[in-house]
C-alpha positions as CSV (number, residue, x, y, z in Angstrom):
1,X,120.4,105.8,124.9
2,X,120.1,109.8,124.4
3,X,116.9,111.2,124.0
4,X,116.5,112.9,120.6
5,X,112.8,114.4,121.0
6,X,111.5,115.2,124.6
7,X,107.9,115.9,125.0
8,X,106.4,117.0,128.5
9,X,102.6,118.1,129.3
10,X,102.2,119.0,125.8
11,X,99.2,121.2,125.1
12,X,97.9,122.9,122.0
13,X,94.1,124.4,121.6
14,X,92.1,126.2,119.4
15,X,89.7,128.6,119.0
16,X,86.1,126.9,118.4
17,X,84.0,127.9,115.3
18,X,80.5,129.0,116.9
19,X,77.8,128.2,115.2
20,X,75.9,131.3,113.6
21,X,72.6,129.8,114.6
22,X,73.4,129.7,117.9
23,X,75.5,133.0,118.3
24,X,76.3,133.2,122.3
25,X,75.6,137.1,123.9
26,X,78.4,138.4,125.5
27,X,78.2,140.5,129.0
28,X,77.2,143.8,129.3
29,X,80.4,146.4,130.3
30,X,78.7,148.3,133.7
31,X,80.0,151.1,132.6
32,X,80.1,152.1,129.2
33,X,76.7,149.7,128.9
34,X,78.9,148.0,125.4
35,X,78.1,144.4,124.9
36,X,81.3,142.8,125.5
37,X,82.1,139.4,122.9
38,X,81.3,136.1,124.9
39,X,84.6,134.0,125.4
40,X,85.4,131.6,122.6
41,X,85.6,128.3,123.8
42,X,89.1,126.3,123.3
43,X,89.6,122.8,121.3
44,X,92.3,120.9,123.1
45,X,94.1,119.0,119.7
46,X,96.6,117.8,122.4
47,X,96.0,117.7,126.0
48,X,98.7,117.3,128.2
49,X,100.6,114.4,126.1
50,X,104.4,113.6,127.0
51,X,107.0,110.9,125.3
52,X,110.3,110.4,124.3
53,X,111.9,109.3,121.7
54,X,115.5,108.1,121.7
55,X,118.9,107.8,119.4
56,X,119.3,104.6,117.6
57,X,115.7,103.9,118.0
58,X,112.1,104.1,116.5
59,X,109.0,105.4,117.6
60,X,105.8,104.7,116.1
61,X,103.4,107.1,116.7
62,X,99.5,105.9,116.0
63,X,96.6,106.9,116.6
64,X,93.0,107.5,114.9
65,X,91.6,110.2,112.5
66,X,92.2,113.1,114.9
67,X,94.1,111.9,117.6
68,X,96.1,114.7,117.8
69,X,99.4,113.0,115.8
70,X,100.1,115.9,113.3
71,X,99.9,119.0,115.6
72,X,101.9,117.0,118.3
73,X,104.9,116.4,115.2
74,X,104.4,119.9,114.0
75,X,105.0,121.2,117.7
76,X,107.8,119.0,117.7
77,X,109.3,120.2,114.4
78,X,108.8,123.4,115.2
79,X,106.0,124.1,113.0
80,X,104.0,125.4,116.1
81,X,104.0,126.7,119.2
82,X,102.2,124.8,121.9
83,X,99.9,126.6,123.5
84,X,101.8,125.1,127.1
85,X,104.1,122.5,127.7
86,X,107.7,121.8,126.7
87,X,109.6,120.4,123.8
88,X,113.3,120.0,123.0
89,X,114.9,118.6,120.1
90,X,118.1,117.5,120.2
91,X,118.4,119.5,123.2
92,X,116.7,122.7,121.9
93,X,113.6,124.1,121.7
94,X,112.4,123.7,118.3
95,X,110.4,126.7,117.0
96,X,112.4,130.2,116.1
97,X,115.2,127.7,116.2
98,X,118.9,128.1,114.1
99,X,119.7,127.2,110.7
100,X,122.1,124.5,112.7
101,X,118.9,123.0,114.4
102,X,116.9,122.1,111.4
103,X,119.8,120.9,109.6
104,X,120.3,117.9,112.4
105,X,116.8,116.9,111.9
106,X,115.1,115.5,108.7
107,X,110.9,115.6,107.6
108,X,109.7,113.4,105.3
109,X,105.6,114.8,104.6
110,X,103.0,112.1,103.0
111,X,101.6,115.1,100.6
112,X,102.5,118.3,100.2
113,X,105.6,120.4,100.0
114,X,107.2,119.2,96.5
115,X,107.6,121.3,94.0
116,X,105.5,120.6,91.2
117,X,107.1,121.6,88.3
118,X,110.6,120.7,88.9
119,X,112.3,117.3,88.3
120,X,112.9,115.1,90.7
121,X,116.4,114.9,90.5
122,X,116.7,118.1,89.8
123,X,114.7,119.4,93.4
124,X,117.3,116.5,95.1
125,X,120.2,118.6,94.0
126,X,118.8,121.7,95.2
127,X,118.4,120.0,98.8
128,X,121.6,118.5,98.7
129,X,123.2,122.0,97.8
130,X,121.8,123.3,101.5
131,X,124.1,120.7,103.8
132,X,127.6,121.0,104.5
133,X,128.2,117.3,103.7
134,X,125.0,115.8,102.2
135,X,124.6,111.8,101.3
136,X,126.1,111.7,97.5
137,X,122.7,112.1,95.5
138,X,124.2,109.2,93.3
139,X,123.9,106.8,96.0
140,X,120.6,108.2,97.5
141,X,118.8,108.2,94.2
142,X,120.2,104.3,92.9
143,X,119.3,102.8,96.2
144,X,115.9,104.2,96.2
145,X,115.3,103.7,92.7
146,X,114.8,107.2,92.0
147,X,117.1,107.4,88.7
148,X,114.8,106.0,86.6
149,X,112.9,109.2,86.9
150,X,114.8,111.6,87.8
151,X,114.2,113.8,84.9
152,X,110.4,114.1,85.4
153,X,109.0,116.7,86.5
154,X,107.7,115.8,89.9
155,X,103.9,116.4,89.2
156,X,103.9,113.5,86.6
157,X,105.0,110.9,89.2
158,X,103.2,108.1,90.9
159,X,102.2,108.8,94.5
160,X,104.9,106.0,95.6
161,X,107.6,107.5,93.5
162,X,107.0,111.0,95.3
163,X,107.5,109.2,98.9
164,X,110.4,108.2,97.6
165,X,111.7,111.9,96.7
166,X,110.5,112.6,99.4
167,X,112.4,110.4,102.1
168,X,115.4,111.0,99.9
169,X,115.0,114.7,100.7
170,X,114.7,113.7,104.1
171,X,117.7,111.7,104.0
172,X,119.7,114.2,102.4
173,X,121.6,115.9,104.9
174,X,122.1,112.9,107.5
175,X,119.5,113.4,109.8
176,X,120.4,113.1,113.6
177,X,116.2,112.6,114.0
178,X,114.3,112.1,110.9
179,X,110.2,112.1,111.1
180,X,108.6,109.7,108.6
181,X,105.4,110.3,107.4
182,X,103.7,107.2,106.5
183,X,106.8,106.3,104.5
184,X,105.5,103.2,103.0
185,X,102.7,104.6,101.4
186,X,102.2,103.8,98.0
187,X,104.6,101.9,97.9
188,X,105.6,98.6,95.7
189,X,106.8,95.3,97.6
190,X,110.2,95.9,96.3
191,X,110.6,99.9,97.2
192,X,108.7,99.0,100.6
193,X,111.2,96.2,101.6
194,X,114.3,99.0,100.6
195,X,112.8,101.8,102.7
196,X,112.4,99.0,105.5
197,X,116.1,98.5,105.3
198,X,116.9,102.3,105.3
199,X,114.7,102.5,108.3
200,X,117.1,99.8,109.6
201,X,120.1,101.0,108.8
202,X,119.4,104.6,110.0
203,X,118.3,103.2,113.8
204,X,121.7,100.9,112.9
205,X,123.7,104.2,112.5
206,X,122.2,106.1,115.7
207,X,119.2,107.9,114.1
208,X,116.3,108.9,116.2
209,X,113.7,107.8,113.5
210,X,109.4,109.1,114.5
211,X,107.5,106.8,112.4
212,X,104.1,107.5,111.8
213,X,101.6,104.9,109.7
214,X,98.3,103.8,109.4
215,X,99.8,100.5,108.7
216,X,100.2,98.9,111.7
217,X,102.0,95.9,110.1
218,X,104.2,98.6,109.2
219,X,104.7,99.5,112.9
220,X,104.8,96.2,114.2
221,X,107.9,95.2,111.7
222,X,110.0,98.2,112.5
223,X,109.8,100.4,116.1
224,X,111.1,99.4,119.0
225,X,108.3,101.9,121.1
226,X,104.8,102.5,120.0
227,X,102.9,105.3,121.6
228,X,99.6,105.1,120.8
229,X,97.6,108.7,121.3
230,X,93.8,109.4,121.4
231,X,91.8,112.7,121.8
232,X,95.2,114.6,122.1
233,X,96.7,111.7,125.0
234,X,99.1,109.0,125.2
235,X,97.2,105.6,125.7
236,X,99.9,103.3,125.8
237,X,103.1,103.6,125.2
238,X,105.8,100.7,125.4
239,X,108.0,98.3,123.0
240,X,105.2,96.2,120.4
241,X,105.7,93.0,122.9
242,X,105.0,94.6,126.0
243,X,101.6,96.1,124.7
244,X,100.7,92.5,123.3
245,X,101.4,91.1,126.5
246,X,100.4,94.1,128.0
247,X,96.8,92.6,129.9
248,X,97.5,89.3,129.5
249,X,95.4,88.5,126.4
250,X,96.9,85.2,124.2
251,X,95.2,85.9,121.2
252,X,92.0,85.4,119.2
253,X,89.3,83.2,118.0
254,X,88.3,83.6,114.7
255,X,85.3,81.5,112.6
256,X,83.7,82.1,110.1
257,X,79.4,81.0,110.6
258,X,77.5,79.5,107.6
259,X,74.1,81.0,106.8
260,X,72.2,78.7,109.5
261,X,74.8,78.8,112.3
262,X,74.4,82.8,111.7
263,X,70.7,82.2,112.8
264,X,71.8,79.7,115.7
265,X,73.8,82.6,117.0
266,X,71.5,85.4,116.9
267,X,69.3,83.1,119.2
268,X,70.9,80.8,120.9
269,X,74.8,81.6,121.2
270,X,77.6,80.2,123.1
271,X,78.0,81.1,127.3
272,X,81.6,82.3,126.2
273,X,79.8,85.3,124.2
274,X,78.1,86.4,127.6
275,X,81.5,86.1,129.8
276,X,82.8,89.7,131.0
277,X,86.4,88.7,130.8
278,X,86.4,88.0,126.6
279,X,85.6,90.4,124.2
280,X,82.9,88.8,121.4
281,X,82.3,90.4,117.9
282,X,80.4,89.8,115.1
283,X,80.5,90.9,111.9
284,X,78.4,89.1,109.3
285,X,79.1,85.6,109.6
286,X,82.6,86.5,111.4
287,X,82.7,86.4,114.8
288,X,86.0,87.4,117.2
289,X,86.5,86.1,120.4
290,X,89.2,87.6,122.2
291,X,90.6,88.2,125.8
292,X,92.2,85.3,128.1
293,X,92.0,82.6,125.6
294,X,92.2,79.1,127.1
295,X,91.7,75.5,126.0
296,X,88.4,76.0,127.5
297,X,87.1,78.5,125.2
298,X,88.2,76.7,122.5
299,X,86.5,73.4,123.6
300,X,83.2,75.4,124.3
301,X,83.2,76.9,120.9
302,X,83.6,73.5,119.6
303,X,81.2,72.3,121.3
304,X,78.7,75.0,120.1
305,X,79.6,74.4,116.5
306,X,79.1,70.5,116.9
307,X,75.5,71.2,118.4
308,X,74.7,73.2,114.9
309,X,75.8,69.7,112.5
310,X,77.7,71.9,110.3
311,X,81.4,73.1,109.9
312,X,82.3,76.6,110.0
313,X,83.4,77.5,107.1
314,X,86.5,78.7,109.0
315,X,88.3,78.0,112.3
316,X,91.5,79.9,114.0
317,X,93.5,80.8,116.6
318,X,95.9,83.9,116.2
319,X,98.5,85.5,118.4
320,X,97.5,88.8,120.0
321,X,98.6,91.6,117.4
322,X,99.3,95.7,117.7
323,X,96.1,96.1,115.6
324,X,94.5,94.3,118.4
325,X,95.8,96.5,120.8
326,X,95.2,99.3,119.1
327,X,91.5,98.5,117.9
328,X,90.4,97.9,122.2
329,X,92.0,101.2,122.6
330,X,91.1,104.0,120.3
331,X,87.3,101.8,119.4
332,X,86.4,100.5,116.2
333,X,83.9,103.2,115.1
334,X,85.1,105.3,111.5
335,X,86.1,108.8,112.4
């Protein structure tokens, strides 16, 4: 398949805010004898990140609080320039680009950029107006349910009846790459399983489609590659299987401690929680155990459990999952 979106050595920095406590001096010009302004120091957003994101495909892009997600999209709409590093879209390079550019490509934002006082159908006809052969509004509108309120002014809606303006608007002028802003935010069961088959239908069609969520289910479900990016770099980057089976992790243990066993494992807890090779966590009374998950382990836990006369009050094994992956990347710590 083509490549839609190609992203190589992307860098973009700012200036850091100093602090006025700790205002730096600058040097001293020989010959005028001028202070001259100490050099700001640069905040790297993005730091040398590449990918590539191809037709009939999606990409899921993750990442923490301040990975660098948002200024790497916004470099790749065109929104800014990198401060080094190259991008092209659909062959171009995106920012100062033509009228003909940025009517291949669709941008669906989570907040911002409706107009509140206009009606939703109403600001759907007014994008629809800018293509030379938009999607019938008719048909957009029914099959997102947008009709129903389509004479409300946009600042009365719900936050998941917006998103779905909004990936109308996006949709409006079929796309060749669309860029999804957590899409299914919001969202009811019933307007998140419709966007899930847009999302399918658009990849169907030949549609580069750049996913980014917080919902990792989300992610799992739909791309075919995740890219996960940290501190302004690609971690991992591959379809959702190979990342499960990326190390060779099976899964998890999961159980649940009562009240004494809590105690019991303070003091006294199993060899398996000591082992290098498996990853232990406890939370409260929960208590994870992954890594290379084996009969054994499973066997020693049991044993450990037996040895406190009490059940847990819950026991289970689970398949390795993209939230797992992504949790032993970018950490568990709130940003």
């Amino acid at each position: 398949m083509t490549a839609a979106l190609e992203i190589e050595d992307l860098v973009m920095a700012f200036p850091q805010r100093r602090a006025p406590s700790r205002r730096r001096r600058g040097s001293r010009d020989p010959d005028t004898g001028a202070d001259t302004p100490a050099p700001r120091s640069r905040l790297r957003a993005v730091d040398g990140l590449s990918l590539t994101a191809r037709n009939g495909e999606v990409t899921a892009l993750l990442g923490p609080n301040g990975a660098g997600k948002t200024t790497t999209l916004e470099c790749a709409q065109g929104l800014r320039r990198p401060t080094s590093g190259t991008v092209r879209l659909l062959g171009e390079q995106p920012w100062g680009a033509r009228p003909e550019l940025r009517a291949r490509a669709g941008v669906m934002l989570q907040d911002g950029g409706l107009p509140q006082s206009v009606r939703a159908g109403e600001y759907l006809r007014h994008i629809s107006a800018m293509y030379q052969d938009p999607v019938p509004q008719h048909e957009l509108q029914a099959r997102l349910g947008i009709g129903s309120f389509a004479g409300t002014p946009i600042r009365r809606l719900s936050g998941g009846q917006r998103q779905r303006v909004s990936l109308a608007a996006a949709l409006a002028g079929r796309p060749e790459i669309v860029f999804l802003d957590e899409p299914s935010a919001g969202l009811d069961p019933q307007s998140r399983a419709v966007v899930f088959d847009l999302i399918d239908e658009l990849r169907g069609d030949g549609t580069a489609v750049i996913l980014t969520t917080h919902l990792l289910d989300d992610a799992q479900r739909l791309a075919d590659q995740v890219v996960i990016v940290d501190e302004g770099q690609v971690r991992a980057c591959g379809s959702v299987q190979e990342l499960i089976d990326g190390d060779g992790r099976s899964g998890a243990l999961r159980v649940e401690l009562t009240a004494a066993q809590q105690q019991r494992w303070a003091q006294h807890p199993p060899e398996l929680a000591q082992r290098p090779d498996l990853q232990v966590s406890a939370e409260g009374a929960r208590i994870v155990i992954s890594g290379a998950t084996r009969p054994q382990e499973l066997a020693e836990l049991s044993q450990w459990l037996a040895g406190t006369g009490e059940l847990p009050l819950s026991l289970s094994l689970q398949p390795r999952s993209l939230e797992d992956v992504f949790l032993e990347l970018s950490g568990r710590q709130i940003r």
